[in-house]
OpenMM code with the backbone's topology and positions (N, CA, C; nanometers):
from openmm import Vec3, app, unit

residues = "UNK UNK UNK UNK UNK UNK UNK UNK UNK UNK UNK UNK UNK UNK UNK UNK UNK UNK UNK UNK UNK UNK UNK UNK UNK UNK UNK UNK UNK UNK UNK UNK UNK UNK UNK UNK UNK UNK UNK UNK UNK UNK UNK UNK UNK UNK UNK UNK UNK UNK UNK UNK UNK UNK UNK UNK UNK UNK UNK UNK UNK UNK UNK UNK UNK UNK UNK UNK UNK UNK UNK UNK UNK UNK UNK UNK UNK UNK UNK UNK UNK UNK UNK UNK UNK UNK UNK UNK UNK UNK UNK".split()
positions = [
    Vec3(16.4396, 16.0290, -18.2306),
    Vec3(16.4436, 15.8950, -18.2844),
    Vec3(16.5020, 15.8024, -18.1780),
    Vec3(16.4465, 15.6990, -18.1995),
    Vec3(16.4890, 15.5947, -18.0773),
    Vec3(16.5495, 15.4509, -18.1528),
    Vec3(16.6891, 15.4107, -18.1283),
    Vec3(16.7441, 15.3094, -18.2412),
    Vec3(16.7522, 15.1882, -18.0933),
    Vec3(16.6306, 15.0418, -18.1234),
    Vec3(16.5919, 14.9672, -18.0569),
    Vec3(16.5825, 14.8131, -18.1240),
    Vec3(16.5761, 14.7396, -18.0775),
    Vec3(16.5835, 14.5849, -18.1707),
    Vec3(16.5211, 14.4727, -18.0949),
    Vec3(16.4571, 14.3615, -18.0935),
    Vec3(16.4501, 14.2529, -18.0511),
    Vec3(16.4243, 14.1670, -18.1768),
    Vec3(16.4359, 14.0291, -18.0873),
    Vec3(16.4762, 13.8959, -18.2126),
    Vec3(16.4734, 13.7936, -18.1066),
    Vec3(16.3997, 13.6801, -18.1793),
    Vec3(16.4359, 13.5571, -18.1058),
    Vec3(16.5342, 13.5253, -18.0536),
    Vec3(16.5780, 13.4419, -17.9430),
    Vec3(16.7574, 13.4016, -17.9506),
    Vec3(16.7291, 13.2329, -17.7751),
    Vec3(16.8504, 13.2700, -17.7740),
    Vec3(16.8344, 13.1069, -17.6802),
    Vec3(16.8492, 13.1762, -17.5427),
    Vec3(16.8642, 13.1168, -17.4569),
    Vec3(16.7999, 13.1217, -17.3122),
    Vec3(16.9149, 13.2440, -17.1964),
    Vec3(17.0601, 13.2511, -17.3159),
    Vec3(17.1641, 13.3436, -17.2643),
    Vec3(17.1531, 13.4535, -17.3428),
    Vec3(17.0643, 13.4450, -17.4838),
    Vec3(17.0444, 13.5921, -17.5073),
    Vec3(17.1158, 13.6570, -17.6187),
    Vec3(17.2199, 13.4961, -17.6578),
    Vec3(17.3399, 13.5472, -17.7322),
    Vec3(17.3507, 13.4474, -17.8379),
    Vec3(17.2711, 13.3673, -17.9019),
    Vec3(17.2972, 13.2450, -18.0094),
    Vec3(17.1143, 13.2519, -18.0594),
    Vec3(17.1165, 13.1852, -18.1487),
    Vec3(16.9910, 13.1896, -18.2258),
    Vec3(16.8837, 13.0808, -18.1388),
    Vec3(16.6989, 13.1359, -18.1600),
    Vec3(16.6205, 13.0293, -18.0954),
    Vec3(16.6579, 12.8797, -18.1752),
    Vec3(16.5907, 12.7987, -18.0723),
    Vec3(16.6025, 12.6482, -18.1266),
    Vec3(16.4980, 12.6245, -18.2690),
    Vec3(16.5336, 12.5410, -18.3251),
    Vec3(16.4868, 12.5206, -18.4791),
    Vec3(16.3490, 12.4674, -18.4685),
    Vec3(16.3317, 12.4097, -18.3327),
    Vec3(16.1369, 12.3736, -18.3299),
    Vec3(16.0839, 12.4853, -18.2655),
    Vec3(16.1071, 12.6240, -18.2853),
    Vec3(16.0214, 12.7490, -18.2820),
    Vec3(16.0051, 12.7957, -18.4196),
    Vec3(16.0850, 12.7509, -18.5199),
    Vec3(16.0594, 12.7657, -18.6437),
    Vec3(15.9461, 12.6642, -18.7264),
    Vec3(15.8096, 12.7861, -18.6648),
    Vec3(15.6484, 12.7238, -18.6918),
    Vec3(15.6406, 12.7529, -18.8210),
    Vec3(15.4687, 12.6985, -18.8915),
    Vec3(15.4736, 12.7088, -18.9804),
    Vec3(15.3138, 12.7975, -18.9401),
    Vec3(15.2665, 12.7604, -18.8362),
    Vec3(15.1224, 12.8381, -18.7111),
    Vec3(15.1754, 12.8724, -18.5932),
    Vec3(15.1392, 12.9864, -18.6067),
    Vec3(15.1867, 13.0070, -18.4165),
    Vec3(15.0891, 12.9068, -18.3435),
    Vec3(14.9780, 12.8302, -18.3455),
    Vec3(14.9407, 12.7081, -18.2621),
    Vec3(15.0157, 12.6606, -18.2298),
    Vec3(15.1212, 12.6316, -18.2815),
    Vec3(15.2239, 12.5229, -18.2811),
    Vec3(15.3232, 12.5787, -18.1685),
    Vec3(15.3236, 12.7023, -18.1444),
    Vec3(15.4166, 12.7652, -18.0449),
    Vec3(15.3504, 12.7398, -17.8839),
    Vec3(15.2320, 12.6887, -17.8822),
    Vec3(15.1773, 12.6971, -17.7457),
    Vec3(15.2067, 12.5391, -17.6871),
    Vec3(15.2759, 12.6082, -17.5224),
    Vec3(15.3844, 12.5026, -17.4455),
    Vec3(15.4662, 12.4989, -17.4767),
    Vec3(15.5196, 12.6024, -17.5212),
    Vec3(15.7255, 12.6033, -17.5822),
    Vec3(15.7338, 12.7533, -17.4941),
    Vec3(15.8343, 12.7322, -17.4815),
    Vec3(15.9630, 12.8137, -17.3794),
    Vec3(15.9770, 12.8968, -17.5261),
    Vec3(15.9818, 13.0516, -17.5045),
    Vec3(16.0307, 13.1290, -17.5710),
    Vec3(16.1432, 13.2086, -17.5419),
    Vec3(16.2262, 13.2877, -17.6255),
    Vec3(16.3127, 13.3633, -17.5445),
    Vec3(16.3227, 13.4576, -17.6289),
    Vec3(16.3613, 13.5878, -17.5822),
    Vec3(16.3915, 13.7362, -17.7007),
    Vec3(16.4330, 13.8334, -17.6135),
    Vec3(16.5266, 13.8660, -17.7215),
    Vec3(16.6219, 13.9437, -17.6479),
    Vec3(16.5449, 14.1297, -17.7272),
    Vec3(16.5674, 14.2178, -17.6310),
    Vec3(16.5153, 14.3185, -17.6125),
    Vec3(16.6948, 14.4329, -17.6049),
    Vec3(16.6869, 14.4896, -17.7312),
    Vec3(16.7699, 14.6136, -17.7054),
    Vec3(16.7459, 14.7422, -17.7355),
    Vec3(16.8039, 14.8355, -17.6488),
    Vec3(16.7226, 15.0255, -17.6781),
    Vec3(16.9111, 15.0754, -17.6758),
    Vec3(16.9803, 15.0879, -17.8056),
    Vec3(17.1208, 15.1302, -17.7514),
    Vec3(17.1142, 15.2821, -17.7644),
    Vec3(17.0090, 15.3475, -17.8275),
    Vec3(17.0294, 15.5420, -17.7684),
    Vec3(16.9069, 15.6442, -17.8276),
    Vec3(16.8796, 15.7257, -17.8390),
    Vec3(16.8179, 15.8113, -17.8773),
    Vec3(16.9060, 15.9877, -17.9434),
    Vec3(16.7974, 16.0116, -18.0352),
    Vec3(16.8616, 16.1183, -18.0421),
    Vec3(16.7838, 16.2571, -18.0815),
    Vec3(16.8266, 16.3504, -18.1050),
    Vec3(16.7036, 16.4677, -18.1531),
    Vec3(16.6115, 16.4670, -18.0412),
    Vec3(16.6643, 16.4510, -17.9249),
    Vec3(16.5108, 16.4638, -17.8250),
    Vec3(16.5593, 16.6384, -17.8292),
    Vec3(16.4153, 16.6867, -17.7807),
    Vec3(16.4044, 16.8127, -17.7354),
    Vec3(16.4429, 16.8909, -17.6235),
    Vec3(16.5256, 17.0197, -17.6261),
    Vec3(16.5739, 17.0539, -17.5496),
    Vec3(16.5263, 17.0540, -17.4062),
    Vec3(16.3826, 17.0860, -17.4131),
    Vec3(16.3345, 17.1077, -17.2835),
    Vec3(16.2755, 16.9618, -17.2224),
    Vec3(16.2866, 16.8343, -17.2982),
    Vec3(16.2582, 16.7415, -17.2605),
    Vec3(16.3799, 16.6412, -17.2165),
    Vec3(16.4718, 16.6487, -17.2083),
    Vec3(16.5977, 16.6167, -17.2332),
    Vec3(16.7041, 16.5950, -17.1090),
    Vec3(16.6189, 16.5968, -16.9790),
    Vec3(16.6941, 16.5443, -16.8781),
    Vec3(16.6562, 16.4539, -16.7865),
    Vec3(16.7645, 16.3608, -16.7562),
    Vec3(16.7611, 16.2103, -16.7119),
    Vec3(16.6244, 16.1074, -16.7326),
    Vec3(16.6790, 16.0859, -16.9262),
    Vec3(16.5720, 16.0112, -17.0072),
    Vec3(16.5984, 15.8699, -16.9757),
    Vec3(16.4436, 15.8022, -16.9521),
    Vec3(16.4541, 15.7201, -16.9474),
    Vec3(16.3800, 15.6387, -17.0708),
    Vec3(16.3145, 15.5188, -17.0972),
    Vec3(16.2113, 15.4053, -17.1539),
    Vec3(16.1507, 15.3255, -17.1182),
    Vec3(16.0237, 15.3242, -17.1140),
    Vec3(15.9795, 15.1928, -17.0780),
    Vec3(15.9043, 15.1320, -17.1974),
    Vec3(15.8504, 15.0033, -17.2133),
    Vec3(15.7868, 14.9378, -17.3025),
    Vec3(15.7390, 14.7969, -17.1781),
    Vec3(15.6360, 14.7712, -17.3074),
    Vec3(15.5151, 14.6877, -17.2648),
    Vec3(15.5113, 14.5744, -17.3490),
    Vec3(15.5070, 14.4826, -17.3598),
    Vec3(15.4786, 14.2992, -17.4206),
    Vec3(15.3028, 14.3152, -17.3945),
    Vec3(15.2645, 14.2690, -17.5570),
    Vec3(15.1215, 14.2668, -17.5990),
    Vec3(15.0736, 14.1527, -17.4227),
    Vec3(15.1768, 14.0211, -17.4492),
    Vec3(15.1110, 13.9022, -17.3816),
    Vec3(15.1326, 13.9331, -17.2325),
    Vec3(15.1971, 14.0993, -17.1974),
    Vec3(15.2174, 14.1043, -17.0290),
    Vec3(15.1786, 14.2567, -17.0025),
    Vec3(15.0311, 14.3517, -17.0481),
    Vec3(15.0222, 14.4584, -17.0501),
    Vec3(15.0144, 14.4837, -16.9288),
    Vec3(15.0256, 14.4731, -16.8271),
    Vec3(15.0273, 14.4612, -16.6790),
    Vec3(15.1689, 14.5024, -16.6124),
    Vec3(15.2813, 14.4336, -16.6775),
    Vec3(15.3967, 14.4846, -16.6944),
    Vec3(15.4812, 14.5465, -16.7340),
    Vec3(15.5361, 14.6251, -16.6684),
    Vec3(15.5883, 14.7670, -16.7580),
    Vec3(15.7425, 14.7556, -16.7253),
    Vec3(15.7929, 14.7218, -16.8123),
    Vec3(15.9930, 14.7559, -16.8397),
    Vec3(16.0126, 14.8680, -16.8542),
    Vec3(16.1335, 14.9300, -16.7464),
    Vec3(16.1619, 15.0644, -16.7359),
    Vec3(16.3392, 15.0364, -16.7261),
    Vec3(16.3868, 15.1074, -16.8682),
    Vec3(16.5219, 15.1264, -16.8668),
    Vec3(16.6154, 15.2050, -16.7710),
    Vec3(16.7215, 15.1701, -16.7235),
    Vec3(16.7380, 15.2746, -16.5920),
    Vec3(16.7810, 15.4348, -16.6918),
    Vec3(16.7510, 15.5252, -16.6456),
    Vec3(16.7747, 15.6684, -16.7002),
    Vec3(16.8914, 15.6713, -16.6875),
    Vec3(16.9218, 15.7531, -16.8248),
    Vec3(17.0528, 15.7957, -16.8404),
    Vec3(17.0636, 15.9534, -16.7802),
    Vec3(17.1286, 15.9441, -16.6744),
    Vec3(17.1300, 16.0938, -16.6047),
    Vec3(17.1985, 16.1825, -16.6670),
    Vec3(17.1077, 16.3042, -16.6285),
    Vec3(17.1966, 16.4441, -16.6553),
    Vec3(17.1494, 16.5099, -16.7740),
    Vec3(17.1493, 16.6209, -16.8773),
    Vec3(17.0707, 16.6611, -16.9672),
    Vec3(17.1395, 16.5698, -17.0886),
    Vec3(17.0801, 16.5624, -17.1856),
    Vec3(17.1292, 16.4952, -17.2965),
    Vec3(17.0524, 16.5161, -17.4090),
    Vec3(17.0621, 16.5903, -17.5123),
    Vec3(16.9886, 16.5029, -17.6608),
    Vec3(16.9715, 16.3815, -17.7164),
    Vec3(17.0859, 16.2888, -17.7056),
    Vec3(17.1039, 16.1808, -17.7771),
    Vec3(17.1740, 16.1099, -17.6674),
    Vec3(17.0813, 16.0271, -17.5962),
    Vec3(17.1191, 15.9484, -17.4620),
    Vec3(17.1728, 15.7981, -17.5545),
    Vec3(17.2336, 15.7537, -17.4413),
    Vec3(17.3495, 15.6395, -17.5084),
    Vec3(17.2671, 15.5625, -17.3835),
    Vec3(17.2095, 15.4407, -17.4011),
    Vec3(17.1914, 15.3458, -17.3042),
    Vec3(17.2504, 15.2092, -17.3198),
    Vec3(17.2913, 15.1668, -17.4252),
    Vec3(17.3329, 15.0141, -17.4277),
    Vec3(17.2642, 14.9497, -17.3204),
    Vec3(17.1736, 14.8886, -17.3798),
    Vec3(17.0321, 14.7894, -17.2695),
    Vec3(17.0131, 14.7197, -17.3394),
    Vec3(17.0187, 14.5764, -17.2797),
    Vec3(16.9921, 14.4959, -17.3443),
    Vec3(16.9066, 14.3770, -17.2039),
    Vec3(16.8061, 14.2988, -17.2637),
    Vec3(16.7428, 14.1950, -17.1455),
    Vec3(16.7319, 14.1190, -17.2815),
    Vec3(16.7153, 13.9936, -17.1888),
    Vec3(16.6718, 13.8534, -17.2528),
    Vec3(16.4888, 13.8383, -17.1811),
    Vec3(16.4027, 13.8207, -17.1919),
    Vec3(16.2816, 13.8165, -17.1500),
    Vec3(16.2191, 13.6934, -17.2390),
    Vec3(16.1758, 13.6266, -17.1311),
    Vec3(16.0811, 13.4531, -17.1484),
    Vec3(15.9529, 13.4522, -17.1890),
    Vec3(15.8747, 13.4032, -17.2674),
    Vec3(15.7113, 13.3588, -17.2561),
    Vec3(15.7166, 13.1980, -17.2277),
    Vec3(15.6038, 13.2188, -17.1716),
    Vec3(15.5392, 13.0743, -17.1216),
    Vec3(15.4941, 12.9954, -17.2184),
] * unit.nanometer
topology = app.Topology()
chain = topology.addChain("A")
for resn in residues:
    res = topology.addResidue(resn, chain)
    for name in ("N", "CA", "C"):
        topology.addAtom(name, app.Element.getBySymbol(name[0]), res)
């Protein structure tokens, strides 16, 4: 199991988006600055034989070209602890 989160938020990553992203159409979102914050804080129950220096990556529908890779948590582990967190922009 992998315990992970994102959510809108403002440009440091740490307070809520601004109140004119609160659409009623996503039309309405195109030419606005987005921001979302992206967190992966651990895993657990991985498999024994799979289970050394785990890492993650993930992909954004609007950037499949780009691939986010969490730095690995070294050394064998079941239940890796990463506390990761990014703030990541759309255009």
């Amino acid at each position: 199991m992998i315990k992970f989160a994102y959510w809108p938020c403002d440009i440091e990553g740490d307070g809520e988006a601004d109140d004119e992203l609160l659409v009623d159409e996503p039309i309405e979102l195109l030419n606005k600055e987005i921001f979302f914050r992206v967190e992966v804080s651990e895993c657990s129950g991985l498999p024994k034989d799979l289970c050394k220096d785990v890492f993650v990556t993930y992909i954004f529908k609007h950037e499949p070209e780009i691939i986010n890779r969490i730095p690995l948590c070294e050394g064998k582990t079941q239940n890796p602890v990463f506390n990761y967190k990014k703030v990541h922009r759309i255009d």
